[in-house]
C-alpha positions as CSV (number, residue, x, y, z in Angstrom):
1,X,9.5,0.4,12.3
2,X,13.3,-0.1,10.8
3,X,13.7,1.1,7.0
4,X,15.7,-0.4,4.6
5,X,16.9,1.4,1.2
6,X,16.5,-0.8,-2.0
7,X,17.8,0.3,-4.8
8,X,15.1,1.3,-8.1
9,X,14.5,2.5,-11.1
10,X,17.0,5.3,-13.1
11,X,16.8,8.6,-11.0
12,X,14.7,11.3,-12.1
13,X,14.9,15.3,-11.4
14,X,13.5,16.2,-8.5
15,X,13.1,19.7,-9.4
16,X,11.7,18.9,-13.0
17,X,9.1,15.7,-12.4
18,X,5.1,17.4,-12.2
19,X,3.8,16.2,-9.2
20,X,-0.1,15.2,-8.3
21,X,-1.8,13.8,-5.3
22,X,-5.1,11.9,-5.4
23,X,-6.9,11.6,-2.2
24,X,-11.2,11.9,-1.3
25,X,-10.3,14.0,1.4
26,X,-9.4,17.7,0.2
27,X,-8.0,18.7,3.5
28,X,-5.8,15.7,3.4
29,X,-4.4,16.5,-0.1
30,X,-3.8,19.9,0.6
31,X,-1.5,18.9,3.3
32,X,0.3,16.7,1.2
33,X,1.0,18.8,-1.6
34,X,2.0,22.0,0.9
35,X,4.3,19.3,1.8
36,X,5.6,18.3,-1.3
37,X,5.4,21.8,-2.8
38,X,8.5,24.1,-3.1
39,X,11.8,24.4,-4.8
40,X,10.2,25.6,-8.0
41,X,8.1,22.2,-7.7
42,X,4.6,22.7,-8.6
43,X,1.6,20.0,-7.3
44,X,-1.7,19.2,-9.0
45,X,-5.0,17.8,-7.5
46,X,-6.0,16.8,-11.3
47,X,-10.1,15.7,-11.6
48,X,-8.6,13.3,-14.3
49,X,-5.9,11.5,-13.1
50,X,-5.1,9.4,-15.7
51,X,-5.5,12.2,-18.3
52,X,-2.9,14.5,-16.4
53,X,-0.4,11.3,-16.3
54,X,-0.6,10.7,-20.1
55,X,0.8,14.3,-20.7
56,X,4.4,13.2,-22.0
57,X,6.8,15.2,-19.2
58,X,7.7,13.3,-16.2
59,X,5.3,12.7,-13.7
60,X,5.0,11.6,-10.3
61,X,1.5,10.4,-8.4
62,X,0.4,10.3,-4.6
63,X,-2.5,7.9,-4.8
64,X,-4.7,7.0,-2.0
65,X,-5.6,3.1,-2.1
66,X,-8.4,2.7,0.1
67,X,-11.1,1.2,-2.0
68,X,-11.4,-0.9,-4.8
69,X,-11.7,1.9,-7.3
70,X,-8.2,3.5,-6.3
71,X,-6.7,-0.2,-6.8
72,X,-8.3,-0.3,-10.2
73,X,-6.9,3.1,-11.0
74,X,-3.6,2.2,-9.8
75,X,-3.7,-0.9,-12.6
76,X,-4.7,1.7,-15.3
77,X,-1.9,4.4,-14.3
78,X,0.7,1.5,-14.3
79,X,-0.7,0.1,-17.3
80,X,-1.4,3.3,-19.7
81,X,1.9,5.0,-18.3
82,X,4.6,2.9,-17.5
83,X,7.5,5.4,-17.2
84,X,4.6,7.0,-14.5
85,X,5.9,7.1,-10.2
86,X,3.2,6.0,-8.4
87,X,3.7,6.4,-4.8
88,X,1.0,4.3,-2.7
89,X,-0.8,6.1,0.1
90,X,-2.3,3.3,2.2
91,X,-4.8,2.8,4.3
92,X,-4.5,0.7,6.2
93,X,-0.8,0.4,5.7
94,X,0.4,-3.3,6.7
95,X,2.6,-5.7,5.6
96,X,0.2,-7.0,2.9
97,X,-0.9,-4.0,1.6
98,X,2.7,-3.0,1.3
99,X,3.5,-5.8,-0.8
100,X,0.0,-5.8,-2.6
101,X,0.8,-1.8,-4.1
102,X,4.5,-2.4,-4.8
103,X,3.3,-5.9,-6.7
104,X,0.8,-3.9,-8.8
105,X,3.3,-1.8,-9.5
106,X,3.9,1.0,-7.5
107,X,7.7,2.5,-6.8
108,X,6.9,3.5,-3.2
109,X,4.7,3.4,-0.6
110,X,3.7,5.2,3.0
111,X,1.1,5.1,5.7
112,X,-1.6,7.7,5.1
113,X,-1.3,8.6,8.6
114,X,2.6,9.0,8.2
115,X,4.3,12.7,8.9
116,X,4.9,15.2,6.6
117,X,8.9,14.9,6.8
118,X,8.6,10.7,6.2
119,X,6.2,11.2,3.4
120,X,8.9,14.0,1.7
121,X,11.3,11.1,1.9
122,X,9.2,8.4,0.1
123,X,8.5,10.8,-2.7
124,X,12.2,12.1,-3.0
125,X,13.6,8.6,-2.6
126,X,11.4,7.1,-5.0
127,X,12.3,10.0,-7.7
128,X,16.0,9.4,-7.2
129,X,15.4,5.5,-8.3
130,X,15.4,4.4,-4.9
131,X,12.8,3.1,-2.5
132,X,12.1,3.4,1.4
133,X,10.6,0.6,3.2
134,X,9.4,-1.4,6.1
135,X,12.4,-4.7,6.8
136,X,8.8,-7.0,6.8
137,X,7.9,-5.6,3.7
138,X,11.1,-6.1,2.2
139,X,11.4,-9.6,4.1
140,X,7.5,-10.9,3.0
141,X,9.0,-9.2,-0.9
142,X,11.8,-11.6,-0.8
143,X,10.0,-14.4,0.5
144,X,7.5,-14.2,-2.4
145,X,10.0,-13.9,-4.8
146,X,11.7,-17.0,-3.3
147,X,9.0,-19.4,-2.9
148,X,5.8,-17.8,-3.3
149,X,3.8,-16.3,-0.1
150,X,5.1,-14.8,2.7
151,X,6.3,-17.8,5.1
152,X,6.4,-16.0,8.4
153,X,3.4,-16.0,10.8
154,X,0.9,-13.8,10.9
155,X,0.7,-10.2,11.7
156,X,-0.6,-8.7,14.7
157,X,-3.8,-7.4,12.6
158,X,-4.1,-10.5,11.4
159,X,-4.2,-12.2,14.6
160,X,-6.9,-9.5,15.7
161,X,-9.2,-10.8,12.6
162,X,-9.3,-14.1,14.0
163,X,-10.2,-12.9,17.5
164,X,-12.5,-11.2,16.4
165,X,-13.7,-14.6,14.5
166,X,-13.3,-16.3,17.4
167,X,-15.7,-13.9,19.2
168,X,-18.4,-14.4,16.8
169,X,-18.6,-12.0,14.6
170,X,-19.0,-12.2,10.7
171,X,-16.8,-12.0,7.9
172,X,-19.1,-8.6,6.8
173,X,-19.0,-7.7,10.3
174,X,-15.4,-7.9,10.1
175,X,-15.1,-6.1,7.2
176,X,-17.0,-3.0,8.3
177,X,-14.9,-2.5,11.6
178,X,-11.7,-2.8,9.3
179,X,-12.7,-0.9,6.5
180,X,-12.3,-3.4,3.6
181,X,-15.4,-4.9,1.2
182,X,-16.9,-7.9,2.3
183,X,-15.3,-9.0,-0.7
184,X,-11.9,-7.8,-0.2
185,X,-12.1,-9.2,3.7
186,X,-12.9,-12.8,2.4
187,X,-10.1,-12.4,-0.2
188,X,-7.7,-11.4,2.8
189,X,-8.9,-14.1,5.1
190,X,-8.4,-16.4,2.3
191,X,-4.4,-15.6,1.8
192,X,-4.4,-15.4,5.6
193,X,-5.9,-19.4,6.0
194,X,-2.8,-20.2,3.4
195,X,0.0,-18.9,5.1
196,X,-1.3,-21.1,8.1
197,X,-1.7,-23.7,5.9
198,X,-5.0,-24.5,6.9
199,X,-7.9,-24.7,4.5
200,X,-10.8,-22.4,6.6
201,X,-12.1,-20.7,9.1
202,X,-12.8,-23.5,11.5
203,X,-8.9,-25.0,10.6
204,X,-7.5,-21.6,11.2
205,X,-9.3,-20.3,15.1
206,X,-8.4,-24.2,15.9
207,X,-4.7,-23.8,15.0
208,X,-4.7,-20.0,16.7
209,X,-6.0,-21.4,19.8
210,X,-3.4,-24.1,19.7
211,X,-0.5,-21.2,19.6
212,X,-2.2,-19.4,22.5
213,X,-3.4,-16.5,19.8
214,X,-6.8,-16.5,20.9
């Protein structure tokens, strides 16, 4: 996937920022922060997140946004510490999601599943003020801006959804093979039937079909 470097917020120490990575997974946070550590650079796995972010120094966070608790932390952190660098650790990482974490507020993002090196450069470009990302993020960022949602067609995930409706099964079904709430996967279908332009379910597998999708 091609990168394109936007520029950010005023640059920030590399060597001076506290660092802290929030994950469920301990083995996965321990990876990230042997990645992230060195150079004098320390890295917390704080029990209180938003506690450790309030302390006053400058502070950077790798957050995990897999549920709907780590979205409603994100909102707090953003909220309660403004000046705070949230760097979004999705899962799963597509073009929505992208533009879902960097909306609420986040200065970078990366694929939980991404390598160490590409996940050193998110974190050191988004400390400098700058901020690595996906062309279709930056694309479906410009498009909102612009006009609204997204106007291209849908992704190749979303295609798979409505094959998968196609086939039969359910939205919570759906959900469960994709790892999102019922509510969450109704809320995604939703914003998928609008950038078809149709108004449901029915509308939208009738229009795929049409295109050959299904």
């Amino acid at each position: 996937m091609g990168h394109i470097v936007a520029a950010g917020q005023e640059a920030l120490a590399v060597m001076s920022i506290r660092i802290a990575v929030s994950d469920p997974l301990p083995v996965f946070r321990r990876g990230v922060m042997a990645t992230l550590d060195g150079d004098g650079r320390r890295v917390d796995e704080p029990d209180d997140l938003l506690a450790w972010a309030q302390a006053g120094q400058p502070a950077a966070v790798l957050l995990t946004l897999g549920s709907a608790a780590d979205w409603a932390l994100l909102a707090r952190l953003v909220e309660a510490e403004p000046g705070l660098l949230v760097i979004a650790v999705l899962d799963p990482a597509d073009e929505e999601t992208y533009v879902k974490a960097l909306s609420a507020g986040a200065a970078g993002a990366v694929p939980r599943g991404a390598r160490p090196e590409a996940v050193r450069q998110v974190f050191e470009a988004a400390v400098r003020g700058t901020s690595l990302l996906p062309v279709e993020v930056v694309r479906a960022l410009v498009a909102r801006v612009a006009g609204g949602r997204p106007t291209g067609g849908p992704s190749g995930r979303e295609i798979d959804w409505l094959r998968r409706l196609a086939q039969g099964v359910t939205v919570s079904q759906l959900a469960d093979e994709v790892g999102y709430s019922e509510r969450a996967m109704f809320r995604q279908l939703s914003d998928l039937y609008a950038k078809l332009h149709v108004r449901n379910r029915m509308e939208a597998l009738m229009y795929g079909r049409e295109r050959g999708w299904l």
